[in-house]
N, C-alpha and C positions, 0 to 999 in steps of 0.2 A: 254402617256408618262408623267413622271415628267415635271412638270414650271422649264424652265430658270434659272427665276429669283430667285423662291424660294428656288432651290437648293445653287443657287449664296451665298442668305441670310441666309440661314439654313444650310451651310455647313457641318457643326457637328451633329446638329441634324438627318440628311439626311445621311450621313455618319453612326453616329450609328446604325441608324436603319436598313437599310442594312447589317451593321455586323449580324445583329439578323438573317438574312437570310442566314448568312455564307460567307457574300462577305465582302472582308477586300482589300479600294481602290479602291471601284466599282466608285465611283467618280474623282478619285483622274485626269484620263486623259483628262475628260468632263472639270474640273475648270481650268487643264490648256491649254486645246486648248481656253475655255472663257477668261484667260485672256491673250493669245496672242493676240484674235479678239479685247478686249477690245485696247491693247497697239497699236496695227497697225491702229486702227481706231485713237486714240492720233493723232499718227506721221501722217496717211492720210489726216485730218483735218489740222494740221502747215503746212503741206507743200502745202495744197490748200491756207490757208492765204497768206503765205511766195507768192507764185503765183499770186495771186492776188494782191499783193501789187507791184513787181515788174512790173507786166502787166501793174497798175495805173502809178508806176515810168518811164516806156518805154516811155507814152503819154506825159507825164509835158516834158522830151527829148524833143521828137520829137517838140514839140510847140515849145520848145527855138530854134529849128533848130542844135541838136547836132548830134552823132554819136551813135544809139542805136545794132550796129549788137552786142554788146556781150551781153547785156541786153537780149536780143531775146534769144540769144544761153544760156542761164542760168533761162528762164523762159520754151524752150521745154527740159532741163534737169529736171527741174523739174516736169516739165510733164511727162516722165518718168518715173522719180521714182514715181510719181502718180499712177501709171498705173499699174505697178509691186506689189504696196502695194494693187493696189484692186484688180489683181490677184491672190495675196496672201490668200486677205480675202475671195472670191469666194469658195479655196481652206478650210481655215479653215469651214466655215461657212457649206462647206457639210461635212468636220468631223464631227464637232459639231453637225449636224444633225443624224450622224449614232453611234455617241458615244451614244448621249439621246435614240436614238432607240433601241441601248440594255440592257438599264440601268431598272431593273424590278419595278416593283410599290414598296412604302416603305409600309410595313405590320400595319394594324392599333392596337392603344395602349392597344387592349383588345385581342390579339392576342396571344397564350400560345405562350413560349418562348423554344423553342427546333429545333434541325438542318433536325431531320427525322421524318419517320412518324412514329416510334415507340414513340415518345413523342407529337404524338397527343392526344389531350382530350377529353372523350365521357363524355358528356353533360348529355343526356339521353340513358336508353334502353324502348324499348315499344313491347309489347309482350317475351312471351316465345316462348323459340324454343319446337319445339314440340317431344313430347316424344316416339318413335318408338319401336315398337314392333319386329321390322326386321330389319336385316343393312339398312339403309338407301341409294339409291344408285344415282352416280352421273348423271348428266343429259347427259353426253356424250354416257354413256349405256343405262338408260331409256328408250332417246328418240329414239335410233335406233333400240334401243330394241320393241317399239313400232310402227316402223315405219314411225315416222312423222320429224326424224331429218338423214339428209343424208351429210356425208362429203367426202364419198369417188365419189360419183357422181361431187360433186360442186368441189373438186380436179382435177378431170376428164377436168372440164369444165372450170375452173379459175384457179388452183391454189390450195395450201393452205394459212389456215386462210378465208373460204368460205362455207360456209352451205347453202343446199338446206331444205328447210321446206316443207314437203306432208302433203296435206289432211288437216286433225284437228291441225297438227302444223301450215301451213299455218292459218287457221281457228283462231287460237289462237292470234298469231302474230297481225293479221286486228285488233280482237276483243281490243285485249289491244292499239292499237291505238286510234281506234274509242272512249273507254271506256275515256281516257286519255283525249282526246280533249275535249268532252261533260261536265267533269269535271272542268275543267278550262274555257273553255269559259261560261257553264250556270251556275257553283257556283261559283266560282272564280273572272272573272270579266273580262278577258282574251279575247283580239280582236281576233280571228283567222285571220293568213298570211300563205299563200303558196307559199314561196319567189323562185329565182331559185335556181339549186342545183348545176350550175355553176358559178363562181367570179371571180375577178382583182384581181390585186396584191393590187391595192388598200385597197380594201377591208379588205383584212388579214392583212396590214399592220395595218387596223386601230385599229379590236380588240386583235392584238397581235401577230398573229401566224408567221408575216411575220417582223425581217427576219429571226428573232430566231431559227423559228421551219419548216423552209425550207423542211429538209428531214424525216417530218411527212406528209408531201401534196400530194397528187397525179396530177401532171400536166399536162395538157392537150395543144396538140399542134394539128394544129396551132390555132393561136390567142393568147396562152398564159393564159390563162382558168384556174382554178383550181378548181377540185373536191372538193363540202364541207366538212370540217370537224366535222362540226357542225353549226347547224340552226342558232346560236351566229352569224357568219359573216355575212348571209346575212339580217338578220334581225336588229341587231344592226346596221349595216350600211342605212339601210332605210332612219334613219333620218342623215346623215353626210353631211357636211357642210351647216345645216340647223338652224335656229334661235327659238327654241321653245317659245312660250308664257307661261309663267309660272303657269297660270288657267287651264291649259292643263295635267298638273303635277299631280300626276304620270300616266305614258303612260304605258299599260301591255299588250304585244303579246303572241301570243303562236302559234309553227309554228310543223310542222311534215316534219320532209327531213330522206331521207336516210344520211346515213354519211361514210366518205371515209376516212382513215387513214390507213399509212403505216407501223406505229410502229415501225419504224424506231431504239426508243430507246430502245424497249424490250428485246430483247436479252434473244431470248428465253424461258421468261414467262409468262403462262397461253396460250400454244400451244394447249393445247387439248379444244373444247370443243368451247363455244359461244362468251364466254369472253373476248376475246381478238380477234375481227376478222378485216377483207379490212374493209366490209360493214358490216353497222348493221343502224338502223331503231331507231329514237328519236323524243322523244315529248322534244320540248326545250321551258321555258322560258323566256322573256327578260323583263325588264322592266327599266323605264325612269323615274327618280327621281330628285327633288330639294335636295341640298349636305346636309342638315340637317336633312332630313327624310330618307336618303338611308339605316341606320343602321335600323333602324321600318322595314324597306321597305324587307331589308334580311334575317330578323323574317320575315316577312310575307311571302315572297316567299317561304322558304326551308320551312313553313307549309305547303304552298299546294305543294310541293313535297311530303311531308309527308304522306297527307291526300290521296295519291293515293296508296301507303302501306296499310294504315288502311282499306281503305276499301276493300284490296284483302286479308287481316286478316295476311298478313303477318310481322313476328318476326323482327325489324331492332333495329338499335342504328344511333344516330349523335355525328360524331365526331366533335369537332372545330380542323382546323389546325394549326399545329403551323406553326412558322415564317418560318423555314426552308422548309418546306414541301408546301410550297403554290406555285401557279402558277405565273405565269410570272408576270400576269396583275393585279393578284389577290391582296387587301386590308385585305381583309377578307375571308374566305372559311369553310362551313360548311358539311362535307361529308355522306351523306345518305348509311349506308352500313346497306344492306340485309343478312340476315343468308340462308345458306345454306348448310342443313343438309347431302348433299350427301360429301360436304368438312370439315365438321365440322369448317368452320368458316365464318366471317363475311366478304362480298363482299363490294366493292363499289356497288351504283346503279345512285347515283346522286353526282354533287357538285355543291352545290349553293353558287355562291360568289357576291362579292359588290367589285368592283372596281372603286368605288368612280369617279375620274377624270382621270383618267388615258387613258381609251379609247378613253373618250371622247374631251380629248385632239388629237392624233390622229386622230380620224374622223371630229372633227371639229363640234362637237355637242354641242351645246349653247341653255341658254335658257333667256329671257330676263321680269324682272318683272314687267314692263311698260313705256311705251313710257319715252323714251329718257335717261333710266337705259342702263348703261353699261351689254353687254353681257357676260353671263358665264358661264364656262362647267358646264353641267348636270353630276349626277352621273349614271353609268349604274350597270345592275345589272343581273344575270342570272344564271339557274341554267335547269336540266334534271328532266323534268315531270312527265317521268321519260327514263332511259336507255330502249328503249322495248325490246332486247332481250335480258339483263340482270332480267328484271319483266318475261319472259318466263322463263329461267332458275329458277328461284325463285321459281314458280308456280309450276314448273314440279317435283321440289326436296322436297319441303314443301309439297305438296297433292299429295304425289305418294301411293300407295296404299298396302297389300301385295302380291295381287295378278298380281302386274307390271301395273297394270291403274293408271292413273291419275285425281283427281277429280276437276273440274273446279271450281273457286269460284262462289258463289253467284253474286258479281257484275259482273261479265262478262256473267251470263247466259243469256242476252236479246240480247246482242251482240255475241253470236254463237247459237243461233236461237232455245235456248233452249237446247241443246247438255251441260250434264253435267258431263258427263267421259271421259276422254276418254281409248281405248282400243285399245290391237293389234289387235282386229278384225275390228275395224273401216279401 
């Protein structure tokens, strides 16, 4: 969440930049619940004086031998109204806590200036899409076509927005996990975590999801449990309310969970097909920054998301987002979209953002430069290693064949055991 204080100070600045989001007064009820807490604490302060001085005035009485009952009777009035004004404050003090809780991160100043994402900016393109001799077809016919992708089964059994993967699609799935971790942990630098794949509310409160995004979660009772949404919550909460050492700096996980989302806000698009499903399967990673390296830190990251494209040869572009178009928590956001030729256009597959302090506020993640320096939030930072069955879908439309097979890339052939087509005969 935004500082207090620097909101307090930076009004305007704080304020406009927010506009750039398309929020006009996303402030404006935070500074005035702050300065009623500030004015009531005024008045709570005089009237604990006023209090206290009468209290001293009762005793110099009482010595002389006078008559102190209305003295009394005007010191527990004001004891009351004591009492009401810090009831008062009790009251503001958890607005004030859930006004800052919905107020999004301010977008940082390199950040393109537009409300959607049609005025996001591609950075780069890397590869060409590749040139087809045949319609090219989409992965929701392919793969059933091939047999390795099943929705009316996993409908059967769940619901929809559920795929079941047979055989070589299972096969594939693993393979691109496995492939994914190996890359980040032994070139990258990347600690592997296999955190749980159930959380608090805590938890999502601290990297954002909670209370905003309430009816993207899937909740779990009893205990109050919630389905992850992504490896983000439980990993970045690892370290919360913890004091980092700053020689320690930068800290970089890499965790594999399933992921759970209701889509709540979709509204019916990208119903067919992988894209948009309950569950799906990600490599995430996170990493832990001093605030003046975070921006290096998210060039570095959203490379090695990058570098997990290149080496499966496939066609993508990086967007930067604009201001409008970023997430809650997000400072910065750089979006990895994949070409896929069975849609003729470009997917998401990863966003890797730098949310500076924001979360780390929040979780209470601090990092201190040596003994006896004041503590102070770290910036976090994270991004999709990538989406794994958004890199399937990828795979299966980019090297689909004419004769309805699929050719598996080169990096994945160690991990499906040498298997490099696949086929409806498999």
């Amino acid at each position: 969440m935004l500082d207090l204080q620097s909101v307090r100070e930076s009004a305007t600045g704080v304020a406009a930049a927010l506009r750039r989001r398309g929020l006009e007064g996303a402030i404006d009820p935070l500074l005035a619940l702050d300065t009623r807490r500030r004015e009531a604490l005024v008045r709570c302060e005089a009237l604990k004086k006023e209090r206290n001085e009468r209290s001293r005035a009762i005793g110099d009485v009482l010595r002389a031998g006078g008559d102190a009952d209305a003295a009394r009777v005007a010191v527990r009035d004001l004891g009351e109204r004591i009492s009401a004004i810090e009831a008062e404050l009790v009251e503001i003090e958890r607005d004030l806590d859930l006004s800052l809780a919905w107020i999004p991160n301010v977008p940082h100043p390199s950040v393109p200036d537009g409300l959607t994402s049609a005025e996001n900016v591609v950075v780069r393109v890397v590869g060409e899409p590749r040139p087809f001799e045949f319609p090219p077809k989409a992965h929701w016919d392919l793969g059933v076509e091939l047999g390795i992708l099943d929705f009316e089964r996993a409908a059967r059994v769940s619901g929809a927005r559920f795929a079941v993967l047979w055989g070589a699609g299972a096969l594939l799935e693993r393979a691109l996990i496995q492939f994914m971790l190996d890359l980040h942990t032994r070139e990258h630098g990347y600690r592997e975590v296999l955190p749980p794949f159930l959380v608090n509310a805590k938890s999502l409160f601290g990297t954002g999801q909670l209370p905003k995004f309430e009816e993207d979660l899937f909740r779990v009772e009893p205990g109050g449990y919630y389905l992850v949404p992504t490896a983000e919550v439980p990993v970045t909460n690892l370290h919360a309310d913890e004091i980092l050492d700053a020689e320690r700096l930068p800290l970089a996980y890499c965790a594999y969970t399933p992921c759970f989302r209701s889509e709540a806000g979709s509204y019916g698009k990208d119903v067919r097909g992988l894209i948009r499903q309950h569950q799906f399967d990600k490599v995430e990673l996170v990493r832990f920054s001093r605030p003046e390296a975070s921006h290096d830190e998210l060039e570095r990251l959203t490379g090695h998301a990058e570098e997990v494209l290149r080496r499966l040869e496939l066609p993508y572009r990086v967007a930067a987002l604009c201001a409008g178009d970023l997430g809650f928590a997000a400072a910065k956001t750089y979006d990895l979209e994949v070409w896929l030729p069975g849609q003729s256009a470009y997917r998401e597959i990863s966003s890797c953002s730098n949310f500076e302090a924001f979360q780390a506020r929040r979780c209470k993640i601090r990092f201190r430069t040596g003994p006896g320096a004041k503590p102070a939030p770290v910036h976090t930072l994270n991004g999709s290693g990538l989406a794994v069955g958004r890199t399937l879908v990828a795979i299966l439309e980019n090297f689909q064949n004419a004769d309805g097979s699929v050719t598996i890339p080169e990096a994945l052939r160690r991990y499906t055991h040498g298997l490099d087509r696949i086929s409806a005969e498999d």
